[in-house]
VOGU-3710 file (C-alpha; in Angstrom, 3 decimals, decimal comma):
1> xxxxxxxxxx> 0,000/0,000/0,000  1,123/3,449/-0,994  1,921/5,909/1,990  -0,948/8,321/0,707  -3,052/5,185/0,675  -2,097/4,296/4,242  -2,604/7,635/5,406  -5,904/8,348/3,398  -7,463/4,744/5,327  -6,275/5,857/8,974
11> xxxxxxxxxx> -7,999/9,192/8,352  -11,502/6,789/7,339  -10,740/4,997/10,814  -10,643/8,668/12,690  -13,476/10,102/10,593  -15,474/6,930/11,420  -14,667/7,575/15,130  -16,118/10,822/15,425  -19,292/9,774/13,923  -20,035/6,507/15,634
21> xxxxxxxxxx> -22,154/7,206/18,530  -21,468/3,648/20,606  -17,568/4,285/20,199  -16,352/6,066/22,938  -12,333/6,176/23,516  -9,898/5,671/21,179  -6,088/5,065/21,655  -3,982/6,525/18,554  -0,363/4,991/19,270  1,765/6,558/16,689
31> xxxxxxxxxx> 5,389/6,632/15,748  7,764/8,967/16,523  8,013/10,389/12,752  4,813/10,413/12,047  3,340/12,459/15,147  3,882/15,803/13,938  1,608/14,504/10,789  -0,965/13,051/12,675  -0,951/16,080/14,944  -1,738/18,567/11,729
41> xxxxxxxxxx> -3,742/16,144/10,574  -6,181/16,458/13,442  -5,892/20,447/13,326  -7,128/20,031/9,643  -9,890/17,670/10,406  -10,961/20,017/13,141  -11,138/22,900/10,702  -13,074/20,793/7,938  -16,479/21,960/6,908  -18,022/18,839/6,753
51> xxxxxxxxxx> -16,564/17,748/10,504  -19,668/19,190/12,552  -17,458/17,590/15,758  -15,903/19,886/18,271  -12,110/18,459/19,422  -10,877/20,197/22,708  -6,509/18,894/22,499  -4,297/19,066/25,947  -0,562/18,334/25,971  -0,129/18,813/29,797
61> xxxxxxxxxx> 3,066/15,942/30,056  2,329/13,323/32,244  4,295/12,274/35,080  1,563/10,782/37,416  -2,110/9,911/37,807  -3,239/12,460/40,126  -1,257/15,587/38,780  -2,183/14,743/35,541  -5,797/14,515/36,206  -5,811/17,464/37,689
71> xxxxxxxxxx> -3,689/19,575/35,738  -6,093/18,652/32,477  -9,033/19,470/34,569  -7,924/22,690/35,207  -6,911/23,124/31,480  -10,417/22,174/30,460  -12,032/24,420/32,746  -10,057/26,963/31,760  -10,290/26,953/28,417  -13,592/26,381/28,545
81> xxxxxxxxxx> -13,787/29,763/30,361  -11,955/31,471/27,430  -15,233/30,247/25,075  -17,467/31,332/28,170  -19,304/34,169/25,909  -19,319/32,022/22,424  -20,822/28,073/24,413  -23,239/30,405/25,758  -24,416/31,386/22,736  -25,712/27,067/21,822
91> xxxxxxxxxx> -26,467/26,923/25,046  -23,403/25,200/26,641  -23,521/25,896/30,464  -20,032/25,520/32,217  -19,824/23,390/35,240  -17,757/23,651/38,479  -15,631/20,674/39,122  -16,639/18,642/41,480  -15,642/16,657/44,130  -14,059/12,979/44,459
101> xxxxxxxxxx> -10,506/11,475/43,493  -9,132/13,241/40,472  -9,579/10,853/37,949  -13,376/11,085/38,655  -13,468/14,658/39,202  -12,359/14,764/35,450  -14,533/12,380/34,200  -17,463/14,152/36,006  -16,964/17,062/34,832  -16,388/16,699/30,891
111> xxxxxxxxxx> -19,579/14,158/31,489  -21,435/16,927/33,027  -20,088/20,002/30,315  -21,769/17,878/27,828  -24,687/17,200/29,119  -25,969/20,916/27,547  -24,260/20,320/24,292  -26,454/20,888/21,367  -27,015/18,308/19,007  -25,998/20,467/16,324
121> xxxxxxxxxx> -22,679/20,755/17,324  -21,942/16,902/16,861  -19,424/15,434/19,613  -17,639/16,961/21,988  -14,090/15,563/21,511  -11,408/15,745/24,033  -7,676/15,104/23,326  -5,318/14,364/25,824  -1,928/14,320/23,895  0,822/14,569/26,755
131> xxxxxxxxxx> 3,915/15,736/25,426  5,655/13,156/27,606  4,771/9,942/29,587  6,640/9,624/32,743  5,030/5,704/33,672  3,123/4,351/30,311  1,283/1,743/32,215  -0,249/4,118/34,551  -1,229/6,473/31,955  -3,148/3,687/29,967
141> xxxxxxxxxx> -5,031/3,029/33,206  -5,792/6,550/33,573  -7,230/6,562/30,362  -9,459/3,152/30,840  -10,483/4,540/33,844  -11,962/7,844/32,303  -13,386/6,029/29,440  -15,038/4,102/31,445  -16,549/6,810/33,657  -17,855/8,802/30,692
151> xxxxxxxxxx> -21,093/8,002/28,147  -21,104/8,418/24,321  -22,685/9,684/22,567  -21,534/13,346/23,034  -18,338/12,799/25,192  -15,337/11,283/23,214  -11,914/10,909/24,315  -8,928/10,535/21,825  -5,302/9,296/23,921  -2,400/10,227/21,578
161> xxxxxxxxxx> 0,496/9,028/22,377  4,195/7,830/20,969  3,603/4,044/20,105  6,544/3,457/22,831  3,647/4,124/25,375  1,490/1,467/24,087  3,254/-2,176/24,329  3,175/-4,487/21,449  0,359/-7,175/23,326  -1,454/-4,478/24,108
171> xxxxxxxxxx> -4,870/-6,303/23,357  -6,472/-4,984/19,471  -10,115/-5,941/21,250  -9,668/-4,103/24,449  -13,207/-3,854/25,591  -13,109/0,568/26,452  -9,904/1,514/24,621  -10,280/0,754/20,537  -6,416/0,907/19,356  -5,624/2,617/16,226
181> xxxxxxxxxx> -1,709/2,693/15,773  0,328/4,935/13,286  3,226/3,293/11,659  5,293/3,266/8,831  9,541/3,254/8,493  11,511/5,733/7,923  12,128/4,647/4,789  8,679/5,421/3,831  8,075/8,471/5,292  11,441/9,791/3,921
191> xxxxxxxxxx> 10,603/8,184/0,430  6,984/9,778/0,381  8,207/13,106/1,695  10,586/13,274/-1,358  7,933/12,471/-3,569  5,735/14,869/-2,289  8,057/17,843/-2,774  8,534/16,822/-6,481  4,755/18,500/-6,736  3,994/21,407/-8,426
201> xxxxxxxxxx> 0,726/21,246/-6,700  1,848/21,172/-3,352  -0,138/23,411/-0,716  2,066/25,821/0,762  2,144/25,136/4,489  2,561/20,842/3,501  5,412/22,836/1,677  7,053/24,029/4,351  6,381/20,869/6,792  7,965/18,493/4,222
211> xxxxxxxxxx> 10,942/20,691/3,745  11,471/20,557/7,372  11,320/16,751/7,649  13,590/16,474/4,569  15,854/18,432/6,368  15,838/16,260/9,298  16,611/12,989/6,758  19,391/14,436/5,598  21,320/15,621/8,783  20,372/11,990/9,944
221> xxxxxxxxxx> 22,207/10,456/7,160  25,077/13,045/7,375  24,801/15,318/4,008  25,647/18,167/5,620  25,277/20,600/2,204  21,693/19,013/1,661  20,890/19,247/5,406  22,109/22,967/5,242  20,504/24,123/1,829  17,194/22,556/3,257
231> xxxxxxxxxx> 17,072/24,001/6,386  17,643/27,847/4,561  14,753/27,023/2,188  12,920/26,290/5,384  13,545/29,702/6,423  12,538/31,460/3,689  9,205/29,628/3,427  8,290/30,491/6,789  8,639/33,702/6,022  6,912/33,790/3,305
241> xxxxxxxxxx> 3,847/32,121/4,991  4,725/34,436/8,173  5,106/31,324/10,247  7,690/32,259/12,947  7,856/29,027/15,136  9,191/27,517/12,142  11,388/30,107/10,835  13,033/29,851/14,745  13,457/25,935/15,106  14,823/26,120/11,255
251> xxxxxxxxxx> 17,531/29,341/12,143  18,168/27,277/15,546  18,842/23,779/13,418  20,679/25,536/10,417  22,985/27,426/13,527  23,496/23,640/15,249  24,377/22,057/11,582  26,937/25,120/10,649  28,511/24,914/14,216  29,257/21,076/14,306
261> xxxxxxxxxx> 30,945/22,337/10,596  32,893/24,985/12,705  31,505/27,683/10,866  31,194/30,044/13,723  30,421/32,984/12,190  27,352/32,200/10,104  26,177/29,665/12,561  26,146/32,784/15,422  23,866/34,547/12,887  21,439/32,189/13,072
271> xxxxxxxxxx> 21,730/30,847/16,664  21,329/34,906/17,505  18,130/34,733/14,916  16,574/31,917/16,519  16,395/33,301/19,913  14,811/36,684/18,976  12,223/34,929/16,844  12,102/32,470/19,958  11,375/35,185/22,718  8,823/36,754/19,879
281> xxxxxxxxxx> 6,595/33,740/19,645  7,500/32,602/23,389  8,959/29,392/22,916  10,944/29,526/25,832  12,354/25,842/25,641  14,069/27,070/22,208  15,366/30,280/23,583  16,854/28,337/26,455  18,593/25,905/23,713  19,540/28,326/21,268
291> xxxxxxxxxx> 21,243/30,485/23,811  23,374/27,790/25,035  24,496/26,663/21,826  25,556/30,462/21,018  27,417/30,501/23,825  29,295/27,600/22,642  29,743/29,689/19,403  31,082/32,749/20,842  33,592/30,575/23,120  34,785/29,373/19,757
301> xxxxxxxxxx> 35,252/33,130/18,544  37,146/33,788/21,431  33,893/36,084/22,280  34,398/34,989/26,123  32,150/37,820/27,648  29,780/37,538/25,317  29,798/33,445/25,810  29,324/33,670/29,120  26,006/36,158/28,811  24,279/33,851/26,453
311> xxxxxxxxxx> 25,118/31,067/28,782  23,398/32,864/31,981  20,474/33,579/29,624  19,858/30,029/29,009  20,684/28,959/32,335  18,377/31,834/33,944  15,368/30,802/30,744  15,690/27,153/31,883  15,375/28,142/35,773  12,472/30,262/34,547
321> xxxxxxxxxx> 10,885/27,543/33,673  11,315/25,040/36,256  13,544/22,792/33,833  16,133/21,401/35,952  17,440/18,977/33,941  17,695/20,985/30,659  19,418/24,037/33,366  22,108/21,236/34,671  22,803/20,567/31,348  23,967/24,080/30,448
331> xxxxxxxxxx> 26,612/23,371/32,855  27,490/20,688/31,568  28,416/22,198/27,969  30,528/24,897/30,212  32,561/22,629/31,839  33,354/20,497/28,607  34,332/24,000/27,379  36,227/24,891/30,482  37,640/21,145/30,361  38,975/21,620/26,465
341> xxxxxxxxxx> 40,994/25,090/27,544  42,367/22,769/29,906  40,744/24,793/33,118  40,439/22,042/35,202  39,125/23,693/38,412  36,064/25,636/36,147  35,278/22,607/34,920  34,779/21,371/38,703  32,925/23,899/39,391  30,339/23,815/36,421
351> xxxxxxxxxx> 29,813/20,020/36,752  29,524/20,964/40,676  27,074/23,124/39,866  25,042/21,112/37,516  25,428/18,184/39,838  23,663/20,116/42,601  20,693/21,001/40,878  19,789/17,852/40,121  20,482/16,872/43,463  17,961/19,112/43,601
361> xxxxxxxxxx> 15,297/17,349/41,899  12,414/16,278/44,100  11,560/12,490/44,493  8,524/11,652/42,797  8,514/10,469/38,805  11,662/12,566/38,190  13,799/9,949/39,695  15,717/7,699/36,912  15,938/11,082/35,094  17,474/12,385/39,002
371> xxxxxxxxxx> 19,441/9,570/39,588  21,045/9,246/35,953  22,183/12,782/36,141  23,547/12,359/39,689  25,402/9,508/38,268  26,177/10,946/35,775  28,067/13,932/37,029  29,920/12,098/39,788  31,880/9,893/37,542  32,575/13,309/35,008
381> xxxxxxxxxx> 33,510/14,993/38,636  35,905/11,686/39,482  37,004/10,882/35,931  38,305/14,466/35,136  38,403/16,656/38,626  39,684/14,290/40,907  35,553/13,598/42,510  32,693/15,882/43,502  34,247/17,447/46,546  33,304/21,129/45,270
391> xxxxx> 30,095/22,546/46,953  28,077/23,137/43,685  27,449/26,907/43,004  26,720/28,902/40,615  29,938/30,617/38,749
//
């Protein structure tokens, strides 16, 4: 079967979802390379004239049952709030959570927001698409458990997640959860994205999406003149379409590909680029990222002052946003710095530093991710300081 083909029947599946009123959960496990498709895939069905359905998404990560539940609750409710004026208009009333555990508060209260939905308005669809799963098996219980405390019609829930979160028995006739997995090599996708681009007929924005995958296929397969021409063409169609998350991840990849080619200079350009689009469209994670790899840029130019700015601007963006591990890890590309000028006591202190903070960490679903960078650090401390006897502060 063609890609297009494959594609074209696990849209029918989805569109036959939404309309069949006895179906109530379905579980969309989907690989890796294919989530950013499915997830503009769903923004397009949403938009479709023909799709009278309503589809609420959430991508609150998920690192246990009862944060989780409650986090999305509050997401709901909140962005329910935000329509307040517009559901009131079809007659949608708003309800106050309840009480109970949280799992049932959820369920309770997406069963009771539907219970004014209009019939005109089709189903109401909610998506809970984590953009990480802490403990897999717990959140596939969590999402039994609130299909199974919630009636179709009205109510649907879709769980979208990376097919590493479903396991390979997982049963095909599970009796609440109705599987629907995404998959497809590499190969194909990277075949099928080629093809793609070789039309004339091509709709911008599936322009611009392909370009960036192609991109991605060839840094993976080291063509570092394809990877770099790609990512620039990138660029330019984002700013033709005026699509500035994309321009920034492209300037931030097309900075990352020159610099591992030791082209400082043009790779600074672009690094610089992708943080000011970054902090426009406030994708903080990205500013964080690009900063620090500028800063290993600048080191490079012998920019020290300037280096050391853009590495305190990642490391205070990353503190900003409660990312421990990603602010450790600025550290971490300090003292490797510090470590290849042959500055062995910076070097202690950075990895000191970064070994605190995720010392840090709080127990809870954190911990391998705690314990690895503990471990981590410790034998980087022994192997090349002489061991973690430095009280870790900031430099």
């Amino acid at each position: 079967m063609l890609l297009q083909d494959y594609f074209a029947d696990q849209l029918h599946q989805l569109r036959t979802f939404f309309d069949e009123p006895d179906c109530g959960a379905k579980l969309l496990a989907v690989d890796e390379q294919l989530i950013s498709i499915v997830e503009k895939t769903l923004i397009k069905l949403d938009g479709l004239d023909d799709n009278p359905h309503v589809l609420h998404p959430t991508t609150t990560a998920f690192d246990d049952v009862t944060s989780y539940a409650i986090a999305v609750l509050n997401e709901l409710f909140s962005d329910n709030e935000e329509q307040r004026e517009a559901l009131s208009k079809v007659g949608v009333e708003i309800p106050v959570p309840g009480e109970g555990d949280p799992i049932t508060r959820l369920a309770d209260y997406v069963q009771r927001f539907s219970d004014s939905w209009p019939p005109s308005e089709g189903h109401y669809i909610v998506i809970l698409h984590p953009e990480s799963v802490a403990v897999p098996e717990q959140f596939l219980d969590l999402a039994a458990a609130l299909a199974g405390k919630t009636t179709p019609p009205i109510v649907k829930w879709i769980f979208f997640v990376d097919s590493d979160v479903v396991p390979d028995d997982f049963p095909d006739d599970h009796p609440i959860l109705h599987l629907q997995r995404w998959e497809a090599s590499s190969q194909e996708v990277q075949q099928e994205v080629v093809d793609q681009l070789e039309s004339d007929e091509l709709p911008p924005p599936d322009r611009l999406r392909l370009t960036s995958m192609a991109a991605g296929f060839a840094a993976g397969e080291g063509d570092m003149e394809s990877t770099q021409l790609l990512h620039q063409e990138t660029i330019r169609l984002s700013r033709e379409q005026g699509d500035v998350p994309s321009e920034a991840t492209a300037h931030y990849h097309l900075g990352n590909a020159l610099l591992a080619e030791q082209q400082f200079d043009l790779a600074e350009g672009h690094l610089s680029q992708s943080a000011v689009l970054a902090v426009d469209c406030e994708m903080h994670s990205l500013v964080g990222m690009a900063m620090t790899h500028l800063g290993v840029c600048l080191h490079a130019l012998e920019r020290d002052d300037e280096a050391v700015a853009a590495f305190d601007a990642a490391a205070a963006t990353f503190d900003g946003l409660g990312d421990l591990p990603a602010h450790a890890r600025v550290y971490d590309v300090r003292a490797l710095h510090a470590l290849s000028k042959g500055d062995k006591e910076q070097a202690k202190i950075h990895w000191s530093h970064a070994l605190s903070i995720f010392e840090s960490i709080e127990p809870g679903p954190l911990d391998p991710v705690r314990d690895a960078g503990i471990e981590e650090f410790q034998e980087k401390l022994r192997q090349h300081c002489g061991g973690p006897d430095v009280e870790g502060a900031g430099p």
